[in-house]
N, C-alpha and C positions, 0 to 999 in steps of 0.2 A: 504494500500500500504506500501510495507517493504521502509523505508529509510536509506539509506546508511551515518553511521554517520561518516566515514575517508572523504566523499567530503565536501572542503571548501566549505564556501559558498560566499568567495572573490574573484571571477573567474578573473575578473578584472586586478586584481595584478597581474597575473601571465600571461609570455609570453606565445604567440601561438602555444610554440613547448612545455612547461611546461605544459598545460593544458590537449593537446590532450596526453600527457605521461603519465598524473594526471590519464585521465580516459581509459589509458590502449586501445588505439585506433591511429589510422592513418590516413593519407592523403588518403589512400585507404580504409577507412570505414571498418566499422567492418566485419568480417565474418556473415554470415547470420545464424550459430549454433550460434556464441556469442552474437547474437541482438534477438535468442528465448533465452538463457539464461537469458539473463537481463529483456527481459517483464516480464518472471514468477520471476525475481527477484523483478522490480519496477511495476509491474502492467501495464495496460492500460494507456495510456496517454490521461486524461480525467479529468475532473472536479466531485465532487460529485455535482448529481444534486438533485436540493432542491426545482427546481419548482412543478415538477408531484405531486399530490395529492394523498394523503395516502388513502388504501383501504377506511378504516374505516370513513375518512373525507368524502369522496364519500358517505357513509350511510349513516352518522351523517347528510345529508345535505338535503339528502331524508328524514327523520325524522324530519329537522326541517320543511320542507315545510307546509303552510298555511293550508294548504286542510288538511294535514295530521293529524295536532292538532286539528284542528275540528270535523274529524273523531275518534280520539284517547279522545275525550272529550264527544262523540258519544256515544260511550262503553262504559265510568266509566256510565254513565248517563243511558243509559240503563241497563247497573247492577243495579243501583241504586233502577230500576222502577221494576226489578224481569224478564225484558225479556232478559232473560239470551241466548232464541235463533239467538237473534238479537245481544244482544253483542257481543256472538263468531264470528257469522259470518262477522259482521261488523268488527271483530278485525282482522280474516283469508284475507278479503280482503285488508285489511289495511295493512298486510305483506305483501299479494302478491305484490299489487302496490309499496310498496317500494322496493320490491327486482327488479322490474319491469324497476321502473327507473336506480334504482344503478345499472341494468346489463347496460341499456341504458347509462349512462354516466360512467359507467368501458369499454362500448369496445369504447365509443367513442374514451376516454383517450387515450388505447393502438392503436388506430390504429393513432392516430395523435402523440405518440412516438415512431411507427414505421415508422413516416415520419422523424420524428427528425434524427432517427439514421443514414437515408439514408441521411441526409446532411450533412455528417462528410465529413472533405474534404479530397484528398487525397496532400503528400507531397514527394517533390522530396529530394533523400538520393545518398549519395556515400556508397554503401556496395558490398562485395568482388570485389573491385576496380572498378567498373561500375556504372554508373547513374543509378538509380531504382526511381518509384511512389508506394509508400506507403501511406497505410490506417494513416492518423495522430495519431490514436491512436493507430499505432503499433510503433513509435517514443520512443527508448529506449535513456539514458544519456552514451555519447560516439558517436549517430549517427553523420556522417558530413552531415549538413541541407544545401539546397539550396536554397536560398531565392533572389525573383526579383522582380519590383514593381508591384504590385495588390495581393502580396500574405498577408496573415495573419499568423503572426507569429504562430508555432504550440507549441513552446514549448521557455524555458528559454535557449539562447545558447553566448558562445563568440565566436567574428568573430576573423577569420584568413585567410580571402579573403572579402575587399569590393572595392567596382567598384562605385563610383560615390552615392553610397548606402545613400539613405534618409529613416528615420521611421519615423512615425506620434506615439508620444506616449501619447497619450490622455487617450486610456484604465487606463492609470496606475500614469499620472503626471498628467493628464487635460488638459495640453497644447496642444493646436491644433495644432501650428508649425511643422513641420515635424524636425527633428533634424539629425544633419550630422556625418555619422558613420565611423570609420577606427578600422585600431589593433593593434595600441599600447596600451602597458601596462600602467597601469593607476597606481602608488606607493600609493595613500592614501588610505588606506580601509576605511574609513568614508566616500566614495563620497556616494554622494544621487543617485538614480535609476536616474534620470533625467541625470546625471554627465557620468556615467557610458558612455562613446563614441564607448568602444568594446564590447560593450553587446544587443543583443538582447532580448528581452521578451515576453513572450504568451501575445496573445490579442492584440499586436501593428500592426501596418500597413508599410509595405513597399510601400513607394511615388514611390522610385526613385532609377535606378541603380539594381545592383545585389549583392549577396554575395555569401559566406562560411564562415558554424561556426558549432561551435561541440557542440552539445545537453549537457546541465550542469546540468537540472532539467525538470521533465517532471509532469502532471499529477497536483497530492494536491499540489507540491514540490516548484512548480513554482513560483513566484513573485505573479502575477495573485489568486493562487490557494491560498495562504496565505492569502491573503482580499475578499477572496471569492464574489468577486465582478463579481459573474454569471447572464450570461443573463437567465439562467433558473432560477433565483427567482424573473422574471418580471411574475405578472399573465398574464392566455390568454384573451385575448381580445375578449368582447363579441360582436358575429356581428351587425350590426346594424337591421337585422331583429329580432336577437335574444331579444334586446331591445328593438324594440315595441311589441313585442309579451310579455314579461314579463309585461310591462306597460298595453297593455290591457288583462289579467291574473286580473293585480291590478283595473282596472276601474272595471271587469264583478265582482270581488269580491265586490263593491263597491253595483253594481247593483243585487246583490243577495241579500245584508244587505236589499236595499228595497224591494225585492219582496219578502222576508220572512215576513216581517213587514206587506204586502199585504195580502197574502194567508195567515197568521197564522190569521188576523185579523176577514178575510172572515168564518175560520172554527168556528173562536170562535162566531162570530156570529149566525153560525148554533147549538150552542149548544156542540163542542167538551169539552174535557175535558182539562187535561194538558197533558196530555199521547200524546193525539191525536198532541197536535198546538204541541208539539216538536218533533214529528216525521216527522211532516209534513215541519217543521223549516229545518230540516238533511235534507228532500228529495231535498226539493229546494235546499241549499246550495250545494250539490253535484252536483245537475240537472245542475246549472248556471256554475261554477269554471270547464273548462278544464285543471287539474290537471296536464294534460304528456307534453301538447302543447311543451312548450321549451326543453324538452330532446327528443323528436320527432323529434324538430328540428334539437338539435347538433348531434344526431345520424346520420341522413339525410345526413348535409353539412362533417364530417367525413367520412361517407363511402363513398359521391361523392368524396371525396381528395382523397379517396384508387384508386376508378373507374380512375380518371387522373391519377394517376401512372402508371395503365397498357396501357395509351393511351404517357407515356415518360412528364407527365408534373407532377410534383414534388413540391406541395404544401406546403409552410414554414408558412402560415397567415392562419388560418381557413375562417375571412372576405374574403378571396381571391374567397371561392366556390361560396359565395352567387355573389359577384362584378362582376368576370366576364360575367354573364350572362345578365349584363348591359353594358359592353363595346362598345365604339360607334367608338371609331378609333383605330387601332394597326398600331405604328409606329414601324418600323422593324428594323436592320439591316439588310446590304445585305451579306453580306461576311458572307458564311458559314449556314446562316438564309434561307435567299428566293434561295440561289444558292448552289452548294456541299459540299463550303471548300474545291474542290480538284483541288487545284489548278497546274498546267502544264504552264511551259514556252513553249510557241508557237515559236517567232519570237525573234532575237536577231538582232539589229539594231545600224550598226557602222555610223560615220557621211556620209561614203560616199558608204556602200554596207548594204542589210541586209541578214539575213540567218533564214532559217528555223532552229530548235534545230536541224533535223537530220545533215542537212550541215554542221553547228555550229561544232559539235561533230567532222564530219571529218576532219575537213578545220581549226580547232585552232592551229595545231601545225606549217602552213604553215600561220598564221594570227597573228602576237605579240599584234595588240589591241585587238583582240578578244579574246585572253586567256587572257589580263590582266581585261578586263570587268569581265569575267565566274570567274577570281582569283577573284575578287572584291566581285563581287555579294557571294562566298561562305563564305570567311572569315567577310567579316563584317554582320557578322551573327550569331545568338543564338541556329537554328536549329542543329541538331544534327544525322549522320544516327543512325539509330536505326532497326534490322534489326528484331526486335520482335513485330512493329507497322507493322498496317497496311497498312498503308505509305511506308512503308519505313523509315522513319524522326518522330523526336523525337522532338515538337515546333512547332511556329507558321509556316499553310499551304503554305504561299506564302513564307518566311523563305525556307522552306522544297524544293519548286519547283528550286528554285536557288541552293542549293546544289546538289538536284539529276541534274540537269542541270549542273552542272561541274561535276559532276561525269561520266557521261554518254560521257564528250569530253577527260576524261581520270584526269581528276584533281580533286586526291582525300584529302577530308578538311581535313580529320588527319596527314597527308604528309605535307601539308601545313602549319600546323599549329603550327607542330615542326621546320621548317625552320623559319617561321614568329612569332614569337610568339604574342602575344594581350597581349598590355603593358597598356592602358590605353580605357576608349571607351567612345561617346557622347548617350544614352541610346534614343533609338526612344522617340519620343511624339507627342502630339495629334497639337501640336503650329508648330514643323518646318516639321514634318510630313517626319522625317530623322532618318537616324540612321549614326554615325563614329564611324569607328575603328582605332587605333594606335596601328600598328605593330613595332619589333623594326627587323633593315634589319643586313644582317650579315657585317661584315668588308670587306675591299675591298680584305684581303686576303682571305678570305673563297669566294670568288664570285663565283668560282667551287660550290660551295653547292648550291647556288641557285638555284628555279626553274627555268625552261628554261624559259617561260613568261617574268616573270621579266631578267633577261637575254636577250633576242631577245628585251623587250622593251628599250633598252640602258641606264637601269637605275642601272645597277650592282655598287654598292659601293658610289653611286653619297651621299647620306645621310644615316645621322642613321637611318630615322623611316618613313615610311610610312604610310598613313589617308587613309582610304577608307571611301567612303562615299555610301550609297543608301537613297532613296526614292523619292517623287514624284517628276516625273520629270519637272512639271511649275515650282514648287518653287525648287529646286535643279540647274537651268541653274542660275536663280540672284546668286544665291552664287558663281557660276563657272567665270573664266577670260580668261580663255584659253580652250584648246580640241585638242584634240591628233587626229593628219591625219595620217596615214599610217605611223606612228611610230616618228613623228614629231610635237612636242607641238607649237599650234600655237594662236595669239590671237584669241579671241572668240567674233565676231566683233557683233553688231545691227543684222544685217543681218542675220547672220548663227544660232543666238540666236530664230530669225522671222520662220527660218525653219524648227530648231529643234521643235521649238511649236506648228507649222503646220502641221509636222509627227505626232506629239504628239496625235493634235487634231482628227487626223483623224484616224491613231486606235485606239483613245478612241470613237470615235463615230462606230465603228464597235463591240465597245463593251469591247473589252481587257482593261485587268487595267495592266498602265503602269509603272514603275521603271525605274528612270535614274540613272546611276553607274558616280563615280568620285573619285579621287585621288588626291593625292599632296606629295610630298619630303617633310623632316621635320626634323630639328635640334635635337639634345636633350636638348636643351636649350629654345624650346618653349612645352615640354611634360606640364607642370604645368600651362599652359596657355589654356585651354578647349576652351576658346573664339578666339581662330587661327586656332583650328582643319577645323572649314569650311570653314575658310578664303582661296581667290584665287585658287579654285578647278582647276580642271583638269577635262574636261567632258570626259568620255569616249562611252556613246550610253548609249542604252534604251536597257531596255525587255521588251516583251510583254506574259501578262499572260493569260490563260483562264480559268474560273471558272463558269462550265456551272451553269445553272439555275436549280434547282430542279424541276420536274416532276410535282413532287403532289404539289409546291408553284402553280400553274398557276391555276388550279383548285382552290388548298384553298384561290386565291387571289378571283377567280370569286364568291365561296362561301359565302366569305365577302361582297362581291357589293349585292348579291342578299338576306342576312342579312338586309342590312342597315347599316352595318360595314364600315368606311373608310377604304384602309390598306394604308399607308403611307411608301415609303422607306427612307429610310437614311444611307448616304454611306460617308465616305473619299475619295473616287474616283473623278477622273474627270466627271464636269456635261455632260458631251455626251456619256462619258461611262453608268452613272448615265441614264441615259435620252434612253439609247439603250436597258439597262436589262430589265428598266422597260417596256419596249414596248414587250419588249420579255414573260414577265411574266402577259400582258394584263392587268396590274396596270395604264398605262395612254394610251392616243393618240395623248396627246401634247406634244409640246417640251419645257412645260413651266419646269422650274425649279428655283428652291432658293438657293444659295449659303450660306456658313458660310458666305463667307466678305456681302456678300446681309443685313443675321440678323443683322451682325455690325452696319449696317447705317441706317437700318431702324425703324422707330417711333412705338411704340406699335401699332396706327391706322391704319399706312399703313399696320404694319404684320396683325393687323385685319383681313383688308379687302382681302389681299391675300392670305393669308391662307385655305378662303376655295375654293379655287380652287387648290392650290400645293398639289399633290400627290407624289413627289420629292426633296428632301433635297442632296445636294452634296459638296463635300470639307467642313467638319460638324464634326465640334470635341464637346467632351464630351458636353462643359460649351453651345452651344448651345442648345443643345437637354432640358435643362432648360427652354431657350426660346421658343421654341416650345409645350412642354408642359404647360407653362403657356399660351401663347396664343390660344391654343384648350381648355384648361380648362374656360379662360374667357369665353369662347363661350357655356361652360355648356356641353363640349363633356368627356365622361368620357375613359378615356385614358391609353390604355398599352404600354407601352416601352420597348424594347431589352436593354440588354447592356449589355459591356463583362470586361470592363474596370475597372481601379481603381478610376477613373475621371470620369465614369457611376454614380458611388453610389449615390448621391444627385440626379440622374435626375430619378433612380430607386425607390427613395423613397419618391419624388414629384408626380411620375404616379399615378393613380387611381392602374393600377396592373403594380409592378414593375416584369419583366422577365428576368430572369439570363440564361445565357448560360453553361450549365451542361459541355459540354467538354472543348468549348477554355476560359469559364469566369473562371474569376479570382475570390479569394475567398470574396475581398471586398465586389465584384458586386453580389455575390452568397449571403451571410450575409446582403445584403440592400434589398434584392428581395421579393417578397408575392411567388414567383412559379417560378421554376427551369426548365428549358428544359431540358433533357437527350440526347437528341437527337439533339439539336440546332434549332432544323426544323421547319419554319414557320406556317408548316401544322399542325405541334402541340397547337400552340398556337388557332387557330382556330378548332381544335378541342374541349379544355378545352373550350373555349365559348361554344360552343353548348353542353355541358358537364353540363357546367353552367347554360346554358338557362335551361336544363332538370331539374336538379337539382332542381331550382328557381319552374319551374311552378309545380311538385309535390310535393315540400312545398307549394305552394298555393292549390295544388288537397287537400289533408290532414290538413290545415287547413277547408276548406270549406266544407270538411267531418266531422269533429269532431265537430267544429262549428253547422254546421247544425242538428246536433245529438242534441246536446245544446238545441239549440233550438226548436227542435220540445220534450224536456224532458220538457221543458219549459212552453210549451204550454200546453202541458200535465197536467201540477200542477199546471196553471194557471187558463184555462177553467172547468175542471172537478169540484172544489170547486163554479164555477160561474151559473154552471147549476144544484146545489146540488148535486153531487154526493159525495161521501166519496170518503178520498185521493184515486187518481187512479193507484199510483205509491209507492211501499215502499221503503222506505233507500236502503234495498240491493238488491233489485230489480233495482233503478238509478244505485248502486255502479257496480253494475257487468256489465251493459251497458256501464259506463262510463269507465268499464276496457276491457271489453272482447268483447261488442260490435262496440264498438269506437277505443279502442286502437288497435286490435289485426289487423284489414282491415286499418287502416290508417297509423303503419310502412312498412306495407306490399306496400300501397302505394306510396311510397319512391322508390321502385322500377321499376317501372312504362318505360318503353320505351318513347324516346325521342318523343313529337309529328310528325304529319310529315310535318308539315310546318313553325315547329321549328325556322331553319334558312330561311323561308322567308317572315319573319316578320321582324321589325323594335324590337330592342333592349329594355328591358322594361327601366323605371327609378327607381332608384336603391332607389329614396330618394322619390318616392310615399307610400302610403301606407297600411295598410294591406288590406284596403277593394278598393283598387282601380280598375280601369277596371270591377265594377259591381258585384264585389265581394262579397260589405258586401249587396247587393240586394239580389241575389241569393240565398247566408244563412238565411236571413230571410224569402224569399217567400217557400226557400222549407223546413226548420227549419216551418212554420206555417202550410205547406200543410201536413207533413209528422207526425207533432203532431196532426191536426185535423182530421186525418185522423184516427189515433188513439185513441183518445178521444172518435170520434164518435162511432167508433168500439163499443167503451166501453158503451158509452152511451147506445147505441143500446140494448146491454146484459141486462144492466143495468136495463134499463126500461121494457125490456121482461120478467124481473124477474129472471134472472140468480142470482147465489150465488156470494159476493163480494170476494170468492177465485176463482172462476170462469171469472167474468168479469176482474177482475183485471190482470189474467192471460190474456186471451187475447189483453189488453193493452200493458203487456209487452213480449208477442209474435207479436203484429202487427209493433211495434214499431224493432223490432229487424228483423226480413225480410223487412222492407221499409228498413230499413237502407242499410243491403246488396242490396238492389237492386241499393239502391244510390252509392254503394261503385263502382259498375259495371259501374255505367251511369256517376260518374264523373274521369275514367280513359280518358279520352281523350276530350279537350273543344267544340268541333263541329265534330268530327267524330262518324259516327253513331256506337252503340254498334254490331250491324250485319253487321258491315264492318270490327268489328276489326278482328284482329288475336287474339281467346278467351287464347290461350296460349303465348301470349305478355308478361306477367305476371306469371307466375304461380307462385308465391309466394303467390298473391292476390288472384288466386283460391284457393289455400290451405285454406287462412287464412278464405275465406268467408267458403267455407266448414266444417272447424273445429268449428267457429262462430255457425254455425247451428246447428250442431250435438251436441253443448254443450247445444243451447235452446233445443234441444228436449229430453236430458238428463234429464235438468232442469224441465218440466212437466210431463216426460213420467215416472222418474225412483222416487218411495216413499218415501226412503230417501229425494231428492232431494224437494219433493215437501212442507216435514215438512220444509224445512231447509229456501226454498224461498218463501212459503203460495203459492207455485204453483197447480197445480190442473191437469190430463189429459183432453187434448181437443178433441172433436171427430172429425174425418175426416173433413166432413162439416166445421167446424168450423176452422179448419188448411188450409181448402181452402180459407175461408175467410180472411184470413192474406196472402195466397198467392196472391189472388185479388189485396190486398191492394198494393202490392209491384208492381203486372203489370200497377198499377195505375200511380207510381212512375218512372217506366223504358216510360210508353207512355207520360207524361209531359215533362220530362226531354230530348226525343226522338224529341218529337215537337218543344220546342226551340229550340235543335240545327238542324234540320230542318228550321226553321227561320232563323237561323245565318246564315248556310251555302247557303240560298237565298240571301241575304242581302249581302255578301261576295262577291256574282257574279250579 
């Protein structure tokens, strides 16, 4: 990246109007030719990343693997002894497998840094005079950056607009405190980064408030990018299946040391030589060691993250593929999650009439509290029109319905907001569950300027500054003292307070989420006082909003019930509103529900015990959704969480699967998350389960394939020396099984179609293990059946007086059609193979068909036969291996036959 050596690097020192002059920019943002100028001048705004693994590391790692040095010790050892045939080939396969793996963990790599990339966030810019969302890493030095809480700083920048603006700068100082921002110039150029009060920096956290500042370093340049303190030189995290399968990798190794020790002991008892007991040493140590198991696997859990992407769920934790398909509750949000986001103001509601919007619209200019409510609801607000959204509005949905909602009665916010202007503001939060604005009003000479609203409300010239207030309306009446009747502020008695709550109550129980609007006159002598802004309001009335329920939530909810999945919601809404969707979206039939103030009072035992009946959480800000996760997790339930917030992050990174909201979360809650929504949408999330569940069970088809293979090679070199036969199996006769017969059918079966009763099963345990559910049974009865089956084969030959390139061959042609036929018979746990759909798969067919046509190369073509001591079989004899294999399909046929008795 070119660096620009005329920019200070004491941005600090210089005033707001010095800086943005420095860097050859404006309050109206750069031209959008001079911000491609400068990328191709400073590059991308990005980190060099230093976590991904260099090609070559990727090889190096496959060459050091166990198996591999064994095999490569194989070779010298076999040159050593003059069977020069056996070295090559044993060394040929010894390349193949490692290029085998390195392709296996090179695309795992790229496809889980093509997930990486898609998590770049995007940030909001002023360029050619207009709000814009840009890619972060198109963020050139000169941008004006907009920054508000839950974003993540994108770059190094000084403010020259903060608004009540808090950063958490821990990235960079350690301190957790969030520290308090403005834009005055700072004269000492030695303060410490900590000091610095008008600067922002990459990798900090916006708590609080909002800003503007103009990009000073982007990219390597950055504060951040100078101590190279990336989260990409943290390694990945290996999943927790990935580590017992490693570990049992290390036991079966353990247990090959002794059955070498075994069978070397048995041959040399029969009189072998040293030729013999070390070949026979190699065949076992290959026969026992599944070599590919864990890059089978990370290929698997990688390509299922690809699969969730085209389903809109956005995998950041590789652990995340395996986990979800143990989920046992999803707590949701509702806004936006289980319902559209599209939020519409319905009803507007004054103390003593209400109106539908249409009425509203006509009837304001002949109604002064009803345009000061609609003025209310628009300015103390963040949204924005934007007429390039699909909205219409540029911000938060319910933000958005209030503005198009004055729009629509003829009161438009940019009009407004030149007459009004936003001098100060109190930033929404999850505690007062509010938001205030301070406008400053014009002089009593200018009261012609005023909008009619204000005017007809008889408050022309009365003060300097105006407080509008919004949000929920229970808690927004206690901070109110009075309430304006038909243009007349009057006390706001017990009484009238009783009936506001009573309207309240009762369209939140019809479903609407509600917003109360309020105001107050204000000196300029209490601006610097934030703690007056809500003091002694002024009620104005209510909105009522509607935010239908999603379609596909009401299904994905019942798909979860018939899962074994809880879904839980959880809402900042009033509980009857709360309590109404959910009935709507067939999540409950009670009218139980939990409040925030409820978790406050109650003892971890009571939430114990009530918790598993609440399907309903209401009035529920961030720091509870902690509480609730810890208390499903006492109970051993393994738990996902929504959240969109900056105040989510910890409850997102407490879940078993933390879930970020791709369009309205915030970058914190995106950066704490295992998996992203694209989509926002409930039915996503229960999609990626059963995404998961699939995933999970053809990791266990493909262990119990490869395993079983193991095993009956097993058998193979076990029994054969016990009944005197000469070894029944050579080196590269195991080695090519254990690559082309085993490996080639068992990625393939990674592909595999979801079972079909997937989701109506009960969720597995995540922390059982590999042989659970009868698993490690199964590999041994059909690992002993499929190797005796084969031995006998041999036997058979053997003692008929067949040639030992002869019988040996059909050893390792019996052995190679059972298997495929197993490969067939363990695509699905209990559905019969002549029920499936044979093209469910077709990867799998491929793979069994090339599988075959390479054994028949292997005995049928003369080369091949020097190469493998193979031999041509005659007809007869190829039917007898095909025997073997319908042997294989009618065992494997018959128990799940029994299962699916047993089922019913």
């Amino acid at each position: 990246m070119n660096e620009n050596k005329d920019i200070p690097a004491n941005w600090h020192q210089l005033g707001q109007t010095a800086v943005v002059q420095k860097l050859q920019s404006s309050d109206m943002g750069l031209a959008s030719e001079e911000a491609r100028r400068r990328y191709d001048q400073y590059g991308p705004n990005e980190l060099i990343e230093k976590g991904r693994k260099k090609t070559w590391r990727i090889l190096l790692a496959q060459v050091k693997e166990v198996m591999i040095l064994i095999l490569l010790a194989a070779v010298v050892i076999s040159a050593a002894l003059q069977e020069y045939i056996d070295a090559i080939v044993i060394f040929v396969i010894v390349v193949l497998n490692t290029m085998l793996g390195f392709w296996q963990e090179f695309k795992a790599e790229n496809a889980m840094a093509a997930l990486k990339k898609m998590t770049v966030p995007n940030v909001r810019v002023r360029r050619d005079g207009a709000e814009q969302q840009i890619s972060a890493k198109d963020l050139v030095p000169g941008d004006i950056l907009l920054v508000e809480a839950g974003n993540i700083v994108p770059a190094d920048a000084r403010l020259i607009v903060a608004a009540n603006l808090k950063v958490q700068e821990a990235a960079l100082t350690g301190e957790s405190e969030s520290v308090e921002k403005d834009t005055q110039e700072l004269p000492n150029g030695d303060l410490a980064l900590a000091d610095r009060k008008n600067m922002i920096y990459r990798g900090t956290v916006v708590t609080y408030g909002r800003g503007e500042a103009v990009t000073t370093a982007t990219g390597m340049q950055t504060e951040l990018g100078k101590i190279a303190t990336m989260l990409q030189d943290v390694e990945d995290e290996q999943t927790p299946l990935q580590r017992r399968l490693a570990k049992l990798g290390r036991s079966l190794a353990m247990a090959a040391g002794v059955l070498i020790v075994i069978v070397a002991g048995m041959i040399y008892l029969q009189g072998a030589g040293l030729k013999e007991m070390f070949m026979t040493a190699i065949s076992m140590a290959v026969a026992a060691i599944p070599e590919g198991l864990p890059a089978v696997v990370t290929i698997a859990l990688a390509l299922g993250a690809q699969q969730m992407l085209k389903k809109n769920a956005l995998i950041r934790q590789l652990p995340a593929v395996e986990t979800l398909g143990g989920v046992t509750v999803i707590c949701s949000d509702k806004t936006g999650t289980l319902t559209q986001n599209k939020m519409t103001v319905s009803d507007v509601v004054l103390p003593k009439r209400r109106y539908h919007l249409d009425e509203a619209a006509a009837e304001y200019g002949d109604d002064a509290d009803l345009g000061l409510l609609l003025l209310t609801g628009t300015l103390c607000n963040d949204a924005v029109i934007d007429e390039n959204s699909p909205s219409g509005v540029l911000g938060d949905p319910t933000e958005g319905a209030l503005v198009l909602a004055a729009q629509q009665a003829g009161l438009v916010q940019r009009d407004l907001q030149a007459i009004l202007p936003r001098v100060r503001e109190l930033p929404f939060d999850s505690e007062r569950k509010r938001m205030s604005t301070v406008h400053a009003l014009p002089s009593s000479s200018q009261g012609a300027t005023l909008h009619p609203v204000l005017a007809a409300a008889g408050h022309q010239g009365q003060a300097d500054h105006l407080v509008l207030t919004k949000g929920a309306a229970d808690g927004l009446i206690e901070v109110c003292n009075r309430i304006l009747i038909d243009g007349v502020v009057q006390n706001l008695s017990e009484k009238k307070k009783e009936a506001i709550s009573a309207e309240n109550t009762a369209m939140a129980k019809d479903g609407f989420r509600v917003l109360g609007l309020a105001y107050r006159l204000m000196d300029v002598d209490e601006l610097d006082q934030p703690v007056l802004y809500e003091k002694d309001l002024v009620f104005l009335g209510m909105v009522c909003l509607l935010d239908p329920v999603r379609p596909e939530a009401i299904e994905s909810v019942r798909l979860c019930k018939q899962a074994g999945i809880r879904p839980i919601m959880i809402t900042g809404d009033h509980p009857l509103t709360a309590v109404a969707i959910a009935k709507d979206l067939g999540l409950t039939t009670s009218e139980t529900v939990l409040t925030g103030q409820d978790l406050d009072t109650m003892t971890v035992d009571a939430l114990a015990a009530r918790i598993k009946d609440v399907s309903v959480f209401a009035r529920v800000s961030p720091k509870h959704k902690m509480i609730i996760i810890d208390a499903l997790q006492a109970q051993h339930e393994i738990v996902s969480m929504t959240g969109d917030g900056v105040n989510d992050a910890p409850a997102l990174k407490s879940a078993d699967i933390g879930v970020a909201m791709g369009i309205t979360g915030t970058d914190v809650s995106k950066e704490s998350s295992d998996m992203i929504l694209l989509d926002d949408n409930f039915a996503t999330i229960v999609a990626a389960v059963k995404e998961g569940r699939r995933i999970y069970d053809n990791i266990r088809k493909f262990v119990r394939y490869i395993l079983t293979g193991n095993a009956g090679e097993i058998v193979v070199m076990l029994v054969g020396p016990l009944v005197g036969m000469p070894l029944p199996l050579l080196p590269i006769q195991i080695l090519w099984i254990n690559l082309v017969t085993d490996g080639v059918p068992a990625v393939a079966l990674g592909f595999e179609e979801a079972e079909r009763d997937v989701m109506n099963r009960p969720p597995y345990d995540p922390q059982e293990g590999i042989f659970a559910r009868g698993l490690g049974w199964q590999i041994l009865v059909m690992g002993l059946i499929i190797g005796l089956i084969s031995v006998g084969t041999g036997y058979w030959f053997w003692d008929g007086g067949k040639g030992l390139v002869g019988w040996q061959t059909m050893v390792f042609t019996m052995l190679t059609f059972c298997q495929m036929a197993y490969a067939l018979c363990v695509r699905k746990q209990t559905q019969s193979l002549f029920s499936q759909s044979w093209f469910g798969n077709p990867v799998l067919l491929l793979a069994i068909g090339v599988t075959l046509s390479l054994q028949l190369v292997l005995i049928y073509v003369p080369f091949f036969n020097t190469v493998f001591r193979t031999t041509p079989l005659r007809p007869a004899e190829l039917g007898v291996c095909v025997l073997g294999a319908l042997v294989i399909v009618l065992i494997t046929e018959s128990k799940k036959l029994y299962l699916r008795r047993k089922q019913h």
